[in-house]
Every structure is written in C-alpha cells, then in structure tokens.
N, C-alpha and C positions, 0 to 999 in steps of 0.2 A: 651739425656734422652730417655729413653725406652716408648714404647706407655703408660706404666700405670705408669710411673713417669710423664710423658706431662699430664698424667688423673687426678694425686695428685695434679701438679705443679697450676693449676685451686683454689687450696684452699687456694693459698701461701699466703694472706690476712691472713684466718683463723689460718694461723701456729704459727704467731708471726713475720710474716720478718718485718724488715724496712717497716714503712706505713699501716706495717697492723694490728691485734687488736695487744692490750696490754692490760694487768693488767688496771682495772680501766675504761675502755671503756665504753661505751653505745653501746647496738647494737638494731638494728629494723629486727626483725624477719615478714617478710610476712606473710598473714595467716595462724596464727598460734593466740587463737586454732581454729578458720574458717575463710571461707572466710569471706572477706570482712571487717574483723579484723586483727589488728598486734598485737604483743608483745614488749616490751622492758627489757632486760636485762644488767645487768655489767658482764662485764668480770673481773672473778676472781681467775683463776687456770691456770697453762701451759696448750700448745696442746701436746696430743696425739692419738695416730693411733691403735686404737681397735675396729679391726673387729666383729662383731658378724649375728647370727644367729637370725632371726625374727620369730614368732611364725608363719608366714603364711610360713615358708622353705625359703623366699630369704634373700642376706644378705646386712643388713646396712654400709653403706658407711666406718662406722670407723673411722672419721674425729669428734675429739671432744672436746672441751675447757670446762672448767666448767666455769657456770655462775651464779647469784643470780636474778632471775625473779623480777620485779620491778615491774610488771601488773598484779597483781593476775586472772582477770577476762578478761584481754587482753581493746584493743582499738578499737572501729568503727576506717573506715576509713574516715567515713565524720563525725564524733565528730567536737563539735563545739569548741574543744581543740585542735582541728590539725589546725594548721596552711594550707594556702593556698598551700604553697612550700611544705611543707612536705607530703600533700596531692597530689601533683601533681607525688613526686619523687617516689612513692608507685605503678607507672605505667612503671617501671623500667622493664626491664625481663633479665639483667643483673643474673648470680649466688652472687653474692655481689659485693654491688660498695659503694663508699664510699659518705657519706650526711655532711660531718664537714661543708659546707655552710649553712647549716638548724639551726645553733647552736639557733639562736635566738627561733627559733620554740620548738627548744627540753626543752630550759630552761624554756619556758610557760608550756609545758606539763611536764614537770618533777616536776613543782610548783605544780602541780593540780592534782597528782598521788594518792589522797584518796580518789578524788569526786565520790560519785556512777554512775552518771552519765558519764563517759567514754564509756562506753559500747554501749552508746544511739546513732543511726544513725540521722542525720540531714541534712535539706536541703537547697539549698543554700537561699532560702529568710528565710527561719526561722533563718540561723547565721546574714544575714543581718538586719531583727528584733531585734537580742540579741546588734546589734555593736549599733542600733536605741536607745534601753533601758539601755545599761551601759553608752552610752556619755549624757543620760537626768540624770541619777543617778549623776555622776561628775558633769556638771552641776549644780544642784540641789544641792550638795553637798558645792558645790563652791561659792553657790548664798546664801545658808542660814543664812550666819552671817550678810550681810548688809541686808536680807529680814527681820530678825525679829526685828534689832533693828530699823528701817522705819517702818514696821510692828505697835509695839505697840505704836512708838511715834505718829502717824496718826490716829489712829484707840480707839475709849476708849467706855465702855458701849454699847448702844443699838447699835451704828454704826456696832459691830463685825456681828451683825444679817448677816443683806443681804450677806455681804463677803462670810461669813461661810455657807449660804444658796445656793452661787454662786457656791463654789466646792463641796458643795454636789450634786449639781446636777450633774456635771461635771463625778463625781464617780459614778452616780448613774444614766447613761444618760436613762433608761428605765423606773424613777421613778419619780413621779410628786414634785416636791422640793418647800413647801409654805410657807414664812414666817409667823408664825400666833403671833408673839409679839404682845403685846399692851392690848388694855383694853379686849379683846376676845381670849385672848391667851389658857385659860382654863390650863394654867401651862404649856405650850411650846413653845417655841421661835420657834421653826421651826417641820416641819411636812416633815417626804418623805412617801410618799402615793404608795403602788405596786399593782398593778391587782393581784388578786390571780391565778395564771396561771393553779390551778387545780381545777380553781371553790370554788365558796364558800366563805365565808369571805374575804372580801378586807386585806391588810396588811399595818399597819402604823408603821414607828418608831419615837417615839417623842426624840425633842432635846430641852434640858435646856441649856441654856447658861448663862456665868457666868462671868462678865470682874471683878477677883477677882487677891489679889497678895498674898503672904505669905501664910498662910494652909487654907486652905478649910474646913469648917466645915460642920455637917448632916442638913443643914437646906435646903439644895435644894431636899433629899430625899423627901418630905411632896408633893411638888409640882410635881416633877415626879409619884408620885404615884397617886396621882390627875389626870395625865392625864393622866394617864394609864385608869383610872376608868372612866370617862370622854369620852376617845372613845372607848370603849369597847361597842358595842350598838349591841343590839338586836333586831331582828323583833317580830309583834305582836306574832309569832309564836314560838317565843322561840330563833329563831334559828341566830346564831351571823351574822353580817352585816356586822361590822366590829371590827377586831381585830387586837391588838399593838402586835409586834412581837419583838420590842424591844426600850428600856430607855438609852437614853444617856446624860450624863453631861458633857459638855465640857466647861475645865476649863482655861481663859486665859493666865494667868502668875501662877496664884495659883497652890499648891500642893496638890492634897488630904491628909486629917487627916486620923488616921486609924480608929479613930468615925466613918468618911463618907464612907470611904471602907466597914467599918462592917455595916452599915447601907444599903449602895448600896447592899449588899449582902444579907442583911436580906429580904429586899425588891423584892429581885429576887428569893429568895426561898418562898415567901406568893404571888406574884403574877404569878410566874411560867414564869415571862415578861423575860428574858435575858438584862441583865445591863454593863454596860461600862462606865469608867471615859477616857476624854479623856483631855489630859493634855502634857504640856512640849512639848520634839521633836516629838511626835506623831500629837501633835494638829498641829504644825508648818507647818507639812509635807502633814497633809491634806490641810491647806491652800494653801502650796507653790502649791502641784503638781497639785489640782484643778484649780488653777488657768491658771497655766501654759497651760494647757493640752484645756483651752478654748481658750489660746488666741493664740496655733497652728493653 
C-alpha cells in the first residue's frame, strides 16, 4: 500500500471489513458533543469515502457511514448509567477499538435511553448512594407482603399510635414526634411540632388516626378540624404562636369514600390547612421504611 492507503487502511473497522461495523451495530463516539460526554449510535447505511471542504478551508477526512443517533443530548461520562467498565474503556486513545465485552453495560444504558438524566455528571460516593437506596427499595419491596400481613394481625386500634409515631419521627428526624391520643388528645393522635426556622409561629401538623377497614366515611373531618382550631393560638397581641401547617388522616386497612375526599377538601379550602388521606401502600411504606431506617 501507498502511504495514504496505509492512512485509510487505519479506518478498515470503519469500512465494513470482517470485525468491523456492520449494519445494525452500536457505536460509542468520544466527546461528542463535548467533553467529557459520548454519544451512541446504530449503524445504518454502507461506508463511503467523500472528501469535502470545511468552512474554516481544511478538508474533512471523507470517511463516512451513516448512522441513527440514539442520544439526542449525548451522555456524562460519569452518568450513573455507565457502567464501571464502560466508564473505564472511554480512557482508550486508540482511533476506534472495539468494547463487545461491555455488552452487559451497553444493554443497561440502552434500557434507560429516555431518562433526562444522562446528561447529569456524578460522583463516585453519590452512585455508591444510589446502589445504597435501590438495594433498600428491593428490599423493601420484597419485605412488604409478609410485613403487612404481621403488621395488621399484631397491631389493632390505639396500639397503631406509638408505631406510627415511631416512623414519623424517623422521617421527620428534625421534628419533635408526640403522641397526644387519649383523654387530651384535642382531636389528634399524634402531633410533629417544627421550629419555625424563619422565626415566628412554631409549625405543627396533626395526625388522626384511624384502625378502620372497608370505606372510610367524613366523620374524622369534624375532629381534624377541631385540631386545627385548637392549636391555632395566639398571643395577647394578636400575633399567631402557633400554627398547623398541615391535617392528616391516616387510614389503616380502610379506603377513603369520595364523602371523605370531598370533605377533606372542603376542609382545606376553609381552613387554608393543607390535607392528606393517607392509606393503603402509601401508609404501609411509611410504616415499613420508618421503621427500618431506625433500626439501621
């Protein structure tokens, strides 16, 4: 070969030989469109060899396959989508070399090719974070059908209090968690109390509690709204002391009615309080993951 055939022979991958692309491929472009980003595309058209002219007067190499861009906005190279190995091979300074050992990495990120989040840099303890919070999600996942039926066979009436007080707090580790059932309850089983961190009115949100089964009807709205009004207090000077920032119902086997829905809502548009039903896998999950997260 002539010097500028040994100069092309450099692309022989790129041309189509034995081993190198094909119709149908993946390929991982280096930064591209910047640093410290790649792209991925399929290969979808033959090679050919068309020179041309660049707008600054030099000329482009000529060397060109068509492809279908798969990464509109391109990839971080420390995405918490790139695999380790595939992250390592991107330190290559090879002109192309081939990655088919990465398959396992490429099929993870080829799964996750709409997430917005691609583009996002990360660092190594924040993926180590993310691998911390998806194996408690599975976990958790995997734990919830023997946890709730132990759950409700154990647990009935005023017993749900303290539990449910136990992962509030847990969620809530900046806020004082009180149970106030009983004859002094003033219409809430439980209280979490916040510092007003801009001064001014302390911040409560009351909890109703409810060990109900079957539908839910509006009769626990009367008593939320009781304690709305209840710690709502003023000083002699007019000026609020403390104020509820928000009403919750939490409901333990029961469904809300759409009575209690319209009622919880009516409730929050006359008291201007913000309202929540909390019920089913939501209530579950505040159980589970308070729990859990205490007894780390």
């Amino acid at each position: 070969m002539n010097p500028s055939q040994k100069d092309a022979n450099r692309h022989h991958r790129m041309a189509g030989a034995p081993g190198g692309w094909q119709a149908g491929d993946i390929i991982l472009v280096p930064n591209i469109p910047r640093r410290r980003m790649f792209s991925l595309a399929r290969v979808t058209g033959p090679y050919r060899y068309e020179p041309m002219t660049l707008p600054d007067g030099s000329q482009d190499f000529g060397h060109i396959r068509e492809v279908e861009l798969l990464t509109q906005n391109g990839v971080a190279n420390t995405s918490h989508y790139v695999g380790s190995g595939l992250r390592h091979t991107l330190t290559t300074r090879s002109r192309t070399w081939e990655i088919r050992k990465r398959d396992e990495d490429f099929a993870f990120l080829l799964d996750h090719l709409d997430e917005a989040d691609l583009i996002e840099e990360s660092r190594a303890t924040d993926r180590f974070q993310r691998v911390i919070d998806q194996a408690e999600e599975k976990v958790i996942s995997a734990f919830t059908d023997v946890f709730r039926d132990e759950l409700f066979r154990n647990l009935g009436k005023a017993e749900w209090e303290p539990v449910i007080a136990r992962a509030l707090q847990s969620n809530f580790p900046n806020a004082q968690v009180k149970k106030t059932g009983g004859p002094s309850e003033r219409d809430a089983d439980i209280e979490i109390l916040f510092d007003n961190p801009i001064g001014g009115a302390n911040w409560i949100i009351v909890v109703q509690v409810k060990d109900w089964s079957q539908k839910a009807g509006a009769s626990p709205v009367k008593q939320l709204r009781d304690a709305i009004e209840t710690r709502t207090v003023r000083t002699d000077d007019g000026l609020l002391a403390t104020q509820v920032i928000g009403a919750v119902l939490a409901l333990t086997e029961a469904e809300p009615s759409d009575e209690l829905v319209d009622a919880m809502d009516a409730l929050e548009r006359e008291t201007d309080v913000p309202t929540q039903i909390l019920y089913g896998e939501e209530f579950q999950k505040l159980i589970l993951e308070g729990l859990l997260r205490v007894s780390r």
